[in-house]
C-alpha positions in Angstrom: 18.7 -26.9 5.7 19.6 -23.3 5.7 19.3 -20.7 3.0 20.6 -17.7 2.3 18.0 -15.6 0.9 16.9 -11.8 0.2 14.0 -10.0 1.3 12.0 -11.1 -1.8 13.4 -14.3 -2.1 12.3 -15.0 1.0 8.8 -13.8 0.6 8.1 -15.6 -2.9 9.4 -19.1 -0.9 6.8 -18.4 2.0 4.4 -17.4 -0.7 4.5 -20.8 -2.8 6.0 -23.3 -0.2 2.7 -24.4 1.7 1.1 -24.6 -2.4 3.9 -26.5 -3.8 4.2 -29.0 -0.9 0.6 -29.9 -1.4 1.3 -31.3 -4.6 4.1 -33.3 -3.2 3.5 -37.3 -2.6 5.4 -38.7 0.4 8.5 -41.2 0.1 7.0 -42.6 3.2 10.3 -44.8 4.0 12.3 -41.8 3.4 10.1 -40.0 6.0 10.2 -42.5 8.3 14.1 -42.5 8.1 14.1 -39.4 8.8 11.2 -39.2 11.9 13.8 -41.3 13.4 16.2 -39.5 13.9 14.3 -36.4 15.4 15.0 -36.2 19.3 12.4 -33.2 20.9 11.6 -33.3 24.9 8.6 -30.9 23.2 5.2 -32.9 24.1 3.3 -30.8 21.1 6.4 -32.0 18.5 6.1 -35.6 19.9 2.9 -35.8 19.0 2.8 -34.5 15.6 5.8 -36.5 14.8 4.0 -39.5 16.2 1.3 -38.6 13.9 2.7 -38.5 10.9 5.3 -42.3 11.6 1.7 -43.6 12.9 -0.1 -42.4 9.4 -0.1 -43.2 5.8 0.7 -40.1 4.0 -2.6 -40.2 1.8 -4.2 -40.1 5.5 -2.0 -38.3 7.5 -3.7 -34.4 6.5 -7.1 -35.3 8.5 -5.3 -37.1 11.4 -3.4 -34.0 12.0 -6.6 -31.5 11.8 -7.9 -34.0 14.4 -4.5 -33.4 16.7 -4.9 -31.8 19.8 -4.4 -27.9 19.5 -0.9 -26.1 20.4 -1.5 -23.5 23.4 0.5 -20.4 22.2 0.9 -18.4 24.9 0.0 -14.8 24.7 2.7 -12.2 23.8 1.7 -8.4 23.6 4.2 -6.6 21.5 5.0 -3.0 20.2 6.6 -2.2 17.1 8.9 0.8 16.6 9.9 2.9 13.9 13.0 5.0 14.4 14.4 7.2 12.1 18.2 5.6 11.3 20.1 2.9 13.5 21.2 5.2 16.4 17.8 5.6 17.7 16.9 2.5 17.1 20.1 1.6 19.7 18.5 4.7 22.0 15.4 3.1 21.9 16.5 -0.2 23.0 18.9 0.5 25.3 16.4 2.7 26.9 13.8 0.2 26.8 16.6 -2.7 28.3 17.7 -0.5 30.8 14.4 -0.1 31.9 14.0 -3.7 32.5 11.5 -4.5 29.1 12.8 -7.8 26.8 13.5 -6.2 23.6 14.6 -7.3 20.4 16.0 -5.7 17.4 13.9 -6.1 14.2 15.3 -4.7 10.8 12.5 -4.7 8.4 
């Protein structure tokens, strides 16, 4: 699926999805249709995906607690303010150029 939201849009769906799914029931056919047709080579998806075609739904929230933990790797970041969009370009092609993997954020 993908929306085309605003700023605020986009903060009151993150702000309410997480409640609002909680007080949805599962079709579990429906989810089953649709857990097979989900291809990842990611060892961490396969298993939650497993979890939740191997689970009832009313069961399925304290298998997944009890699912092995994600490592996250590490990432040590900076954020930037600049003053209008030019230096935000100085900034990263200075920061490119320099060899650093940058991305630009508009907040």
């Amino acid at each position: 699926m993908i929306l085309d939201l605003n700023d605020a849009e986009a903060d009151k769906l993150l702000a309410t999805l997480d409640p609002l799914a909680a007080l949805a029931g599962t079709d579990q056919t429906m989810l089953d249709d649709l857990l097979a047709q989900i291809e990842t080579e990611n060892i961490a998806v396969q298993e939650f995906l497993r979890i939740l075609t191997d689970s009832p739904s009313e069961e399925c929230g304290s298998d997944l607690l009890d699912a092995k933990e994600v490592a996250i790797p590490e990432v040590y970041q900076i954020l930037v303010t600049c003053r209008d969009e030019a230096e935000q370009r100085e900034v990263f092609e200075r920061l490119t150029a320099d060899g650093r993997s940058c991305r630009i954020v508009n907040l």
